[in-house]
N, C-alpha and C positions, 0 to 999 in steps of 0.2 A: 610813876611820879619820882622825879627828884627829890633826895633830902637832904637839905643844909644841914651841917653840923653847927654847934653851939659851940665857943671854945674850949669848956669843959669836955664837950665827947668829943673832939680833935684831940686833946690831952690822953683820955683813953685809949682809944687806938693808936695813938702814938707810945702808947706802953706797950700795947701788946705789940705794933711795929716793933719795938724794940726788942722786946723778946724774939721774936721772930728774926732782927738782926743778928744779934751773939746767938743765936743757935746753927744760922746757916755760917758766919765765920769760923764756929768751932765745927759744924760738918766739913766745910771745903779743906781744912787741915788735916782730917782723915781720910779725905780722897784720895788713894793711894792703891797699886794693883795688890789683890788678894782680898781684900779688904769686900763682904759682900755689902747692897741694899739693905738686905733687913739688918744687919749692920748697924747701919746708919741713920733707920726709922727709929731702932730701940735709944742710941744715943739724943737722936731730937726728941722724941718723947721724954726722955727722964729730962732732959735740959727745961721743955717748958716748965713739967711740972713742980723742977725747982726751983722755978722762978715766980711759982705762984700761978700760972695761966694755965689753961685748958688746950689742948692739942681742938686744932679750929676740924680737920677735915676728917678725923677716924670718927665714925658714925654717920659722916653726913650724905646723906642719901644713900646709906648700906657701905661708904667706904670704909674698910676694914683698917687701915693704916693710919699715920700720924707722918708721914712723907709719902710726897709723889716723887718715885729715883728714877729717870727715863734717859737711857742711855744711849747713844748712837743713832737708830732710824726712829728710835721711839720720841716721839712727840710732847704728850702730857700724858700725865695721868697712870703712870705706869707702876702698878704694884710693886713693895719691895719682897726680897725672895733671897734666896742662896745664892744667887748667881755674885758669882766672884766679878769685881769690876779688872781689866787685863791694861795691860801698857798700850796706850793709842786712842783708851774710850774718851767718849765726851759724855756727861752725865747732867741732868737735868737737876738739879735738888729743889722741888716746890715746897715750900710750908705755909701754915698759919696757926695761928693761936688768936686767942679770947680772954684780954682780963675785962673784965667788971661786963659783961654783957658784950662789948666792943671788940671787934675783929679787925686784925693786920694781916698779910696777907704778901709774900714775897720770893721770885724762886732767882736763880744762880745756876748757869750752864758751869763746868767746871773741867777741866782737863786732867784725865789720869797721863801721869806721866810724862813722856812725849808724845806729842800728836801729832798728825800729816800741819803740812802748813795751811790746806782749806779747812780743818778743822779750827785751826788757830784763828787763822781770818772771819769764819762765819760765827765763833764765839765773842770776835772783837765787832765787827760788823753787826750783830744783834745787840749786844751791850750799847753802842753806838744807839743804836736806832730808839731805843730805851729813852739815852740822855736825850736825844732831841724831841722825844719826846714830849717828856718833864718841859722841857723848857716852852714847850708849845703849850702849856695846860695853864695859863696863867688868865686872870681876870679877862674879860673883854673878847677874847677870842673862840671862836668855835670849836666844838665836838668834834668835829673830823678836821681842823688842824692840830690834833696827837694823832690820829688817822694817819693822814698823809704824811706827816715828819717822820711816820716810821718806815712806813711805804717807800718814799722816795730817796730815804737814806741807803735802804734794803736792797733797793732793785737797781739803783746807784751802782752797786758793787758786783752784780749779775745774780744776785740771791732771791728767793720765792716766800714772801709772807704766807704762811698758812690762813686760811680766808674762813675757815667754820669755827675755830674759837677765838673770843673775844674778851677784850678786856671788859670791866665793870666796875660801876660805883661799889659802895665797901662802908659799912658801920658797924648798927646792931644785927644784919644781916650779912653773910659771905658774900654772897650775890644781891646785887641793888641795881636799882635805873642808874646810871645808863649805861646800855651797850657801847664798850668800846672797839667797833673795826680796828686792826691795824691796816685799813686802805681804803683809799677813798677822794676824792679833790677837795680842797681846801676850803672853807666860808661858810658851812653847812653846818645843822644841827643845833641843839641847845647851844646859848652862850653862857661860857664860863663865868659861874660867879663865887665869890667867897664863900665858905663853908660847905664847896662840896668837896667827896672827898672819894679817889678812884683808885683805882688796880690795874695800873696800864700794864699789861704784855705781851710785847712781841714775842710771836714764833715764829720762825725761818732756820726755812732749806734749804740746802744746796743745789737740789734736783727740781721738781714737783711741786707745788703747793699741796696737790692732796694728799688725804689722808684717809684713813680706815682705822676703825674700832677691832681690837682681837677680840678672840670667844671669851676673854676673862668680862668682858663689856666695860673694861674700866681703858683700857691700854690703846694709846691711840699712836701710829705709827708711819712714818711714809709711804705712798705706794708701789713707790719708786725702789724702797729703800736706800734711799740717800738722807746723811747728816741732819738732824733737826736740832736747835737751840732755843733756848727759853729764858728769858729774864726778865722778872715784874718788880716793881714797887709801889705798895700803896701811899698815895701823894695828895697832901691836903692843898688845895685854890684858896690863895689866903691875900692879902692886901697889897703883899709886898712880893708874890709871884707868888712860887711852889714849892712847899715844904716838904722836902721826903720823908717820909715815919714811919720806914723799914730801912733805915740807914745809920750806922754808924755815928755818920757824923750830920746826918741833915739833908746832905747833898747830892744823894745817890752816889 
């Protein structure tokens, strides 16, 4: 089941998006070589907590951490650790937090240093597929038109959506109805209405769409090992389009 939000709990999670915002802006400033993961999980955890929010994903279903940091062929989901991030990595920074019951939810592929230029491209081309997304999520239109706008921007540029994780609706629960593919043809599915409120994220690779789980069971990675990126924002369906509330400024 779908669940509309109320404007009042739009406003919640739009807090905790925001927290969620100035934490990844203040991580992606620390991306830098030497610099390790757990690093950069201890920095987002004391940022939420001093902003009043609960770290969304350490405990949740046995996850140990308060950041997903998944660098290079790693996909989602990737423990943080010692490992030192090196001049050339691409790194994943996923978060969430929780004020008042209400969950935000937003990650940021990011470049250590200088990177090859398909590194550059498939962090600009994921980001891309993001915005067209957002802009497909608006009143009147279908569930898999954010699907295919990611899809089609994706494989536009010769790049491979990951097909086993999906995005998801987003409140009082991390995960909600509805699944979001990033693929798919266009007209299908629930139609968008006000007050729902989702976690669109593309993942793409350069190689491969698949992927495989390491023995940690949390690390999910390419098979290929080739380039994966990741970028979400949770985004309220509201009158007047699409409201991002893991942004800055509004507007992804």
């Amino acid at each position: 089941m779908i669940i509309l939000k109320s404007p009042w709990e739009i406003d919640l999670i739009r807090k905790s998006g925001r927290i969620v915002a100035e934490a990844l802006a203040r991580l992606t400033k620390l991306v830098e070589p030497g610099i390790t993961t757990l690093d950069l999980d201890l920095v987002a955890e004391e940022y939420i907590l001093k902003r009043g929010g609960t770290p969304a994903f350490k405990g949740y279903r046995g996850y140990p951490y308060t950041l997903c940091a998944s660098v290079n062929e790693q996909v989602v989901h990737a423990l943080p650790s010692e490992r030192k991030l090196r001049e050339g990595d691409i790194i994943s920074l996923d978060l969430g937090a929780i004020v008042d019951g209400y969950y935000g939810d937003a990650a940021v592929t990011v470049p250590v240093g200088q990177v090859s230029a398909e590194a550059k491209r498939l962090i600009d081309v994921t980001q891309e597929s993001l915005q067209r997304a957002i802009e497909a999520a608006r009143p009147g239109n279908r569930l898999s038109d954010i699907s295919h706008a990611v899809q089609s921007a994706v494989e536009a540029e010769g790049f491979a959506v990951v097909r086993v994780f999906v995005g998801h609706g987003i409140g009082r629960s991390l995960h909600e109805e509805p699944q979001i593919p990033n693929f798919g043809p266009p007209g299908h599915g629930p139609v968008l209405k006000t007050g729902m409120v989702l976690a669109i994220e593309p993942m793409v690779n350069t190689g491969s769409p698949d992927v495989m789980i390491l023995e940690d069971r949390w690390t999910a990675v390419t098979c290929d090992k080739s380039l994966s990126a990741h970028f979400e924002h949770t985004v309220a369906v509201t009158e007047n389009g699409t409201e991002v509330l893991t942004s800055l400024n509004g507007r992804g």
